[in-house]
N, C-alpha and C positions, 0 to 999 in steps of 0.2 A: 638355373633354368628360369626362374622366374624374372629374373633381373633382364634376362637376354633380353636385345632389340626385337628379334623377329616373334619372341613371343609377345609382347606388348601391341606388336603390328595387326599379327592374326588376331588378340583379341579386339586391338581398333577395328581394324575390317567387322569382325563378327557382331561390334556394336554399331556400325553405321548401317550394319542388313539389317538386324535387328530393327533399330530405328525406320528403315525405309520400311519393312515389311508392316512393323506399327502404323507408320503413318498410310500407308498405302489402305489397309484395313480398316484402318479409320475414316480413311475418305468414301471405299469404297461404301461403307456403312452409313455415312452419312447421303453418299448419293441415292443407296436404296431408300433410306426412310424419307428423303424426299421425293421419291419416286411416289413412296404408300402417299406421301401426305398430298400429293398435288394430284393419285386418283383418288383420293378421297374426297377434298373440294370439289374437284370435278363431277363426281357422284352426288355430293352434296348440291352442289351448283344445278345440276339436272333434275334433281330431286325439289325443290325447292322450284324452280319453273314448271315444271309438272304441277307443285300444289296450286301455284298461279294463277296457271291455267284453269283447274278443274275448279278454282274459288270464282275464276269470271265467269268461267262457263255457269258455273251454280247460280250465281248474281244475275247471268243473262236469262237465265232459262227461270229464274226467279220472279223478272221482272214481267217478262213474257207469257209467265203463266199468269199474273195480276191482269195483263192487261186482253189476253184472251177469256176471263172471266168476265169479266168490264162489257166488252164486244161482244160476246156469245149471249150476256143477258139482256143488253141493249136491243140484240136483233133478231133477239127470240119474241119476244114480245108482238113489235111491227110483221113479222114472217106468219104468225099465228093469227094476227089481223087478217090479214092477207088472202091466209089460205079460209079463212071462214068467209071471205068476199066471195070467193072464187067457186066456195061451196051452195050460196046464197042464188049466185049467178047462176049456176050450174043446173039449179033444181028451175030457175025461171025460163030455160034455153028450149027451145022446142028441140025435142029429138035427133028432128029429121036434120036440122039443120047442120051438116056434117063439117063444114067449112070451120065454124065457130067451137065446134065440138074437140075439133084437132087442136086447136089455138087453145082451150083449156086445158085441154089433157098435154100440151107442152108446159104450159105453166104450171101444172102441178106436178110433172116431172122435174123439173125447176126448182121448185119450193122446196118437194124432197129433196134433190141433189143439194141445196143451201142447206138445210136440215141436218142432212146427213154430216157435210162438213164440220158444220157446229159442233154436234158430237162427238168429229174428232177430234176437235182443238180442245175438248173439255177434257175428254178423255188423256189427254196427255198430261192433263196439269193435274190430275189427279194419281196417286201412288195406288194403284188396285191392291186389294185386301188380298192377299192368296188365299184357293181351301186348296188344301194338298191333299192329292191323292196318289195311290200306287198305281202304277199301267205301263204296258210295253209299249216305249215309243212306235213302234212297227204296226201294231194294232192301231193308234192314234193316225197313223200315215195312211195305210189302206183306208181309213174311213172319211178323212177329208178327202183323198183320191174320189171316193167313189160320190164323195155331196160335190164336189168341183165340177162345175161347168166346164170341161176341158174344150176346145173346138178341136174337129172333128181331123182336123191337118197336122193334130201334133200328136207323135206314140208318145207316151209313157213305157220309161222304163223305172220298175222299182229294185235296188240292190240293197234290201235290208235284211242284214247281219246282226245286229244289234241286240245281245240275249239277256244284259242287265233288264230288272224293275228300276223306273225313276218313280221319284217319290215329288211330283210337282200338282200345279193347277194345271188339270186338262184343259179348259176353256179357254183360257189365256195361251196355253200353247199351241191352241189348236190355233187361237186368232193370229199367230205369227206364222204358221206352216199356212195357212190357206194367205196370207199377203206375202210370204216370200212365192207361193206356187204364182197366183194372181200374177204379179208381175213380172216374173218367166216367161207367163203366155203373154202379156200384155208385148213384152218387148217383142218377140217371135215373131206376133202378127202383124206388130206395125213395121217390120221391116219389108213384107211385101215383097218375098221372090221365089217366085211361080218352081223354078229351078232346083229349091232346095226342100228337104228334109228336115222339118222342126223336130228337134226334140228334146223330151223332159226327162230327166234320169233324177230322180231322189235314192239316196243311199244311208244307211248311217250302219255305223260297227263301235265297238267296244272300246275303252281309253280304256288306260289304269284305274282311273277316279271317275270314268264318267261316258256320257256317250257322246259321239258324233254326229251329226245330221247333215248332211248337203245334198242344197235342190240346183239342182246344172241345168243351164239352160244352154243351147246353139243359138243363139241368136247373135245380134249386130255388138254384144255385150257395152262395157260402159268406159268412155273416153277417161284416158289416165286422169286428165285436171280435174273431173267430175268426181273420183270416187272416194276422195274424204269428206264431202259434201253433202253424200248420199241420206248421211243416216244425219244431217242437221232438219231440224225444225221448220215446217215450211217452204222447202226446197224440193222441188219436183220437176223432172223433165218431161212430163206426160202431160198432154193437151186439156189433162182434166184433173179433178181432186185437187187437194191444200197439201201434200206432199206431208204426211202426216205419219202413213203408212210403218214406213221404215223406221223412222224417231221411235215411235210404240211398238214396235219388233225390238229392238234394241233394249229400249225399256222395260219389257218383259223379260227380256232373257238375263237382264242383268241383274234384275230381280229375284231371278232365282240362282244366282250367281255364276249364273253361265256368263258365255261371252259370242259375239257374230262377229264377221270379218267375212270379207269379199275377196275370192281369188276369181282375179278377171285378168282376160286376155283378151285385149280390142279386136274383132273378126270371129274371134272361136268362143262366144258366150260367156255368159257371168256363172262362179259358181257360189252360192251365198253357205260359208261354211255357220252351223250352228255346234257349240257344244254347251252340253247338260253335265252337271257334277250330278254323284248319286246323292242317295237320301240324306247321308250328313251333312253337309255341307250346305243341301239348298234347306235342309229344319233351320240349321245355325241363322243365316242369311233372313229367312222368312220370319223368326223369332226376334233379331235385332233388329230389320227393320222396321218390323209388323207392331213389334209388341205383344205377341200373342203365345199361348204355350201350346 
């Protein structure tokens, strides 16, 4: 039996399967873990332009903040000159004289507005202190609602849901909900048509870790090439202001380790998504940054 031909045959056949089936597994083996290894590079490879990136951005916005320190106390100085001429003049002006009276009161509306801007380029180079405090985002919403200057052609509508406590800086959040409301309406009314229905819908509801926030506006919303732009330094499509706004929106929220993003559709309005993680996460964030207990 053992001797026979056709038993020597069947075991050649069985070791040539044998063998293909080895090598075949072997190759197939080898193809997956090159598979792992070239997404892993890949991931690495992405990972690694990402830190690139966020070391130039860091470097730019470095340099940026030096040299908006430089500039804001250069022309803080002459501005403050300025406005004590202006005050000097003011008191020497006769009353009545209304003509002269308008032309000043442009120029120290001027000076403010310079003023003001300085402030914010200061403000951005600077990393604000948090105090944190406990509060219903919802309560915080209704109260800027009601200090907002809304004009008089846009409804508000409010859809807050929202039943966690955050544990943040009210002031600071409050300063991002009143510049994303701000320029909602900003955009609405410079679009100028008679025909349509402005309106403001703020919402926010509950995540697993945190809450949501979004201020909707209808307006003319924001051109696709423009809105990674939005939230750069200095960049502003609005006839007025240092485009500062959004940067320090941004800045704030990521500070408490939130995060914004823009769902925009060109024609049907901008919607500015904000979210807040709850109280652990934004102690942790405000403690490593801060330094503080």
């Amino acid at each position: 039996f053992w001797d026979t031909w056709w038993f020597r045959y069947i075991i050649a056949v069985l070791l040539i399967i044998g063998l293909w089936l080895f090598f075949n597994w072997r190759t197939s083996d080898i193809v997956n873990k090159n598979k792992e290894l070239e997404l892993l590079v890949e991931g690495k490879i992405v990972e690694i332009r990402q830190i690139n990136e966020r070391l130039l951005s860091q470097e730019k916005l470095a340099n940026l903040g030096k040299l908006i320190t430089v500039v804001s106390h250069e022309l803080r100085n002459p501005l403050g000159t300025i406005r004590n001429a202006f005050f000097s003049l003011n008191e020497m002006i006769a009353p009545k004289d209304q003509t002269i009276n308008r032309v000043m009161e442009r120029a120290e509306r001027n000076i403010q507005r310079c003023d003001t801007i300085i402030k914010e380029l200061l403000d951005f180079t600077r990393l604000p202190k948090l105090c944190l405090e406990t509060v219903q985002i919802n309560d915080l919403i209704r109260e800027v609602i009601e200090e907002s200057n809304i004009h008089e052609t846009i409804e508000v509508r409010l859809k807050l849901d929202a039943t966690h406590a955050l544990h943040i800086d009210i002031e600071q959040i409050r300063r991002c909900l009143i510049n994303l409301i701000d320029n909602a309406c900003h955009a609405m009314l410079d679009e100028i048509d008679s025909n349509k229905r402005y309106r403001l819908t703020i919402s926010s509801w509950d995540g697993s870790n945190g809450i949501f926030v979004v201020i909707e506006d209808n307006g003319p919303g924001i051109p696709l090439e423009l809105r990674k732009k939005i939230f750069e330094p200095l960049f502003s499509t609005k006839g007025f202001g240092v485009g500062m706004g959004l940067p320090i929106t941004k800045q704030i929220v990521e500070l408490h380790q939130g995060r914004i993003e823009v769902d925009n559709s060109v024609g049907n309005g901008t919607a500015m998504r904000i979210f807040l993680p709850l109280f652990s996460r934004s102690k942790k964030i405000y403690n490593d940054l801060i330094g503080m207990e």
